[in-house]
C-alpha positions, 0 to 999 in steps of 0.5 A: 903981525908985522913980524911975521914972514909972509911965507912960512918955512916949512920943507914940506911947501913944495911937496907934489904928486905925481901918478905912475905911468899906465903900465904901474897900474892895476888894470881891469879891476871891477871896484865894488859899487857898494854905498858905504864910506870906507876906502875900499882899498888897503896897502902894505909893503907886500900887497895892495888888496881891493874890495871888488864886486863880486856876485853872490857875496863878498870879496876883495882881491889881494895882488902882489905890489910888483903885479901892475898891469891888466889883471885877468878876469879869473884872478883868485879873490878872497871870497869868504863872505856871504855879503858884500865886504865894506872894509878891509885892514892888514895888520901892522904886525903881520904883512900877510894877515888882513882883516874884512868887515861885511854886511853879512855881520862877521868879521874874518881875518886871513893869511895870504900866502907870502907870494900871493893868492894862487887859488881863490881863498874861501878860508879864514883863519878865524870868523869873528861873530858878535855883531847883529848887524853889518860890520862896516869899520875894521881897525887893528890896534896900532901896537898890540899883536892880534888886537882886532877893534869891529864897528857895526849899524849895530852901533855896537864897537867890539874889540877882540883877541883874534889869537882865541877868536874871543871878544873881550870888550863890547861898548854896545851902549856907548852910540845911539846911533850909526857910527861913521869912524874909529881911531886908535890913538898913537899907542892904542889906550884910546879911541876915539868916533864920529857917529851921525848924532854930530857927536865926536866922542873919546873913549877908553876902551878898557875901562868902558868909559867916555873920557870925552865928548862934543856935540855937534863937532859939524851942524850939517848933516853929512858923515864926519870924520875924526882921527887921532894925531901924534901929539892926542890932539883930534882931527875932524871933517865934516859939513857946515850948517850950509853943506861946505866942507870943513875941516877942524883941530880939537883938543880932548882936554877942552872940547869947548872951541875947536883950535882951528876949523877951515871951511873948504868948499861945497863939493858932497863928497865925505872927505877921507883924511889920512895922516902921516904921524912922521911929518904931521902931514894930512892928506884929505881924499874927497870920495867922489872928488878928483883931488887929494888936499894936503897939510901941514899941522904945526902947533903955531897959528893957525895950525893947520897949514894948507900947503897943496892939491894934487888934482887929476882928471878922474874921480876917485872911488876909493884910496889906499894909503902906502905905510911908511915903510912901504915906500922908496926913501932914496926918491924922497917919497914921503907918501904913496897913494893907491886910487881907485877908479871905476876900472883900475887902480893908480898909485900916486906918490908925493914926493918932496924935491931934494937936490941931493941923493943921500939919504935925508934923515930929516924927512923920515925919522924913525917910523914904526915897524913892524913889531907888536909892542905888546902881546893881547893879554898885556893890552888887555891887563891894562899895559900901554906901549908906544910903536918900535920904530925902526930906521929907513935908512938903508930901505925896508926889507920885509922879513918872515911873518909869522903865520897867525895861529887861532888857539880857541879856548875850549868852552867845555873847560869852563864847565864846572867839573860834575860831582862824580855820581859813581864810577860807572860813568867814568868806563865809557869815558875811558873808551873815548878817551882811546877812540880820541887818541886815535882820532888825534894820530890820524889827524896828526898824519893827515896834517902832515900829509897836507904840509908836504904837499903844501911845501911841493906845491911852494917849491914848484911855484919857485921853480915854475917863476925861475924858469919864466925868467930864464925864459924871459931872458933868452927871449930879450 
């Protein structure tokens, strides 16, 4: 004991947050009011997309990160849903499709335009229906393109192929109860929840089976939390017996004790944790708390390490949390926050102080990208693979997305063929199959038509903002 140093080395010691100015905020944004434990607000390098109230059903607005300021009453929200929206998530592979979960049992994923919403978006690319109750978790698989995983009251976690609009794996009978989160594992061969039985439970979903599992991770009452690390190790929080906050690391191979558990306070707020898998760092946000507590994970006692809070005046509804790739790496962020307030949204960014100005390759490894790893049908076939990490040396520069096509398979190609009775059937066949034809020409044009008004519209909205800036210009 004597040996050991009486302030541990770590670079990430003097990391601190810091909140934008007022005008970097989005202003003016009714945040919905709904009861549920989700973060309410999803980011990417693109787009900041908020769940907000909406009468009559659900809805989220979707802004371009560089619209700061007060957005107008009349902005377009993407308002599919016939009931609340109680989770959002963009996918890793696509900056331009977002997945909701609502209470009206469905989930749907959209494709924003590469410039934002200009009209109200009430059209999915796809709804996925399978759940009897609200969907409450939405979580796209970490490095499978078009792997969607859905959790609802139904207690029921539904893993689909949204390239078909097909639900390959339903673990319906795995929770007896209300399922409070999933987590992918780093490379997506296994899930792992917290459910309000206090269970922690490790799955792997292809299989259909429980690899692990531990009662009682928390003895309170209250919603737990649990996350994958990099290293597979389990992350929780959760509330003691006597209602105080506590946070605990596990190891799936051993679920007996837990490697460390802290208790923090007796604030009742669930604590949402977010995790950096490049600097092992977790940041935890307190719903309802007006801070954000961060540490550090290291694999020497006592393994988590508190290292800072962030504290600011008002309570946060909700929290985004900025992708790596999304951030600026010549100010040595190494993580940007979007909190929700009542009214508006604020970004925060934790930065760690560096004297020097080149780039500091030891706070940003190679982080993931962009690309998928792995088509669907090979996750689903059973194949692992981890991200492709990209380097941020030289910044991140967004590239085309490609637009998510749903080819949906034909029910009636499964239908075994009838035994052909006599040949009088097949003459009307015949002539549908001309009138087809012909509905497919007409389509084709129509299609075509669309696209090319589509392509004016794009080709004007770029004029329309170039002017402005000219504008703009002359005015200053």
């Amino acid at each position: 004991d004597t040996m050991r140093r009486v302030v541990r080395q770590s670079k990430f010691r003097h990391v601190f947050g810091q909140a934008v100015k007022n005008d970097q905020c989005y202003d003016d944004i009714r945040v919905s009011r709904v009861t549920w434990d989700s973060s309410f607000c999803a980011v990417n390098p693109r787009f900041v997309a908020i769940i907000v109230d909406a009468s009559g059903g659900g809805a989220f607005l979707v802004l371009p990160l560089h619209k700061t300021g007060r957005i107008d009453k009349s902005y377009p929200t993407v308002c599919g849903h016939t009931g609340p929206v109680l989770d959002i998530d963009w996918c890793p592979h696509n900056d331009q499709v977002i997945a909701s979960g609502s209470e009206d049992c469905t989930v749907m994923v959209w494709q924003i335009p590469e410039n934002g919403l200009t009209l109200s978006l009430t059209e999915p690319v796809v709804v996925l229906e399978g759940h009897s109750k609200r969907v409450g978790i939405v979580a796209w698989h970490p490095t499978a393109r078009n792997v969607l995983l859905s959790a609802g009251c139904d207690n029921a976690i539904i893993i689909w192929n949204v390239g078909t609009g097909e639900a390959l794996i339903n673990l319906d009978d795995m929770h007896v109860d209300v399922i409070y989160n999933v987590s992918w594992n780093r490379n997506g061969s296994l899930i792992c929840t917290a459910s309000k039985d206090k269970k922690v439970r490790i799955i792997d979903p292809r299989k259909q089976e429980i690899v692990a599992e531990k009662e009682k991770t928390h003895e309170g009452a209250r919603p737990m939390r649990a996350i994958f690390l990099a290293d597979g190790n389990i992350f929780t929080t959760g509330f003691s017996r006597m209602s105080e906050r506590q946070l605990a690391l596990w190891n799936p191979k051993n679920m007996e004790e837990p490697i460390a558990l802290h208790e923090m306070d007796t604030s009742n707020g669930v604590l949402l944790p977010f995790y950096d898998p490049d600097t092992n760092i977790i940041y935890l946000c307190g719903k309802g708390d007006s801070s954000i507590r961060y540490f550090e994970i290291t694999d020497e006692s006592p393994y988590v390490h508190y290292l800072n809070t962030f504290s600011s005046k008002e309570p946060q509804r909700g929290m985004g949390f900025m992708p790596k790739r999304g951030l600026d790496v010549n100010k040595c962020e190494i993580a940007r926050f979007f909190k929700l307030h009542e009214r508006k949204c604020e970004p925060i960014i934790m930065t760690v102080p560096r004297k020097s100005d080149l780039f500091q390759d030891d706070l940003y490894p190679d982080t993931a990208g962009p690309e998928a790893a792995l088509e669907a049908e090979e996750w689903f076939e059973g194949k692992n693979a981890d991200p492709l990490l990209i380097s941020l040396k030289h910044g991140y520069i967004p590239g085309k997305n490609r637009d998510l096509k749903v080819v949906k398979k034909n029910i009636l190609d499964n239908k075994p063929a009838a035994n052909k009775k006599s040949d009088l059937i097949n003459a009307p066949k015949k002539a549908a199959d001309a009138s087809n034809t012909q509905n497919e020409a007409k389509l084709d044009e129509i299609l075509k038509e669309l696209k090319s008004i589509k392509d004016t519209i794009t080709n004007q909205d770029e004029r329309i903002s170039k002017l402005e800036q000219q504008m703009a210009k002359i005015a200053d």
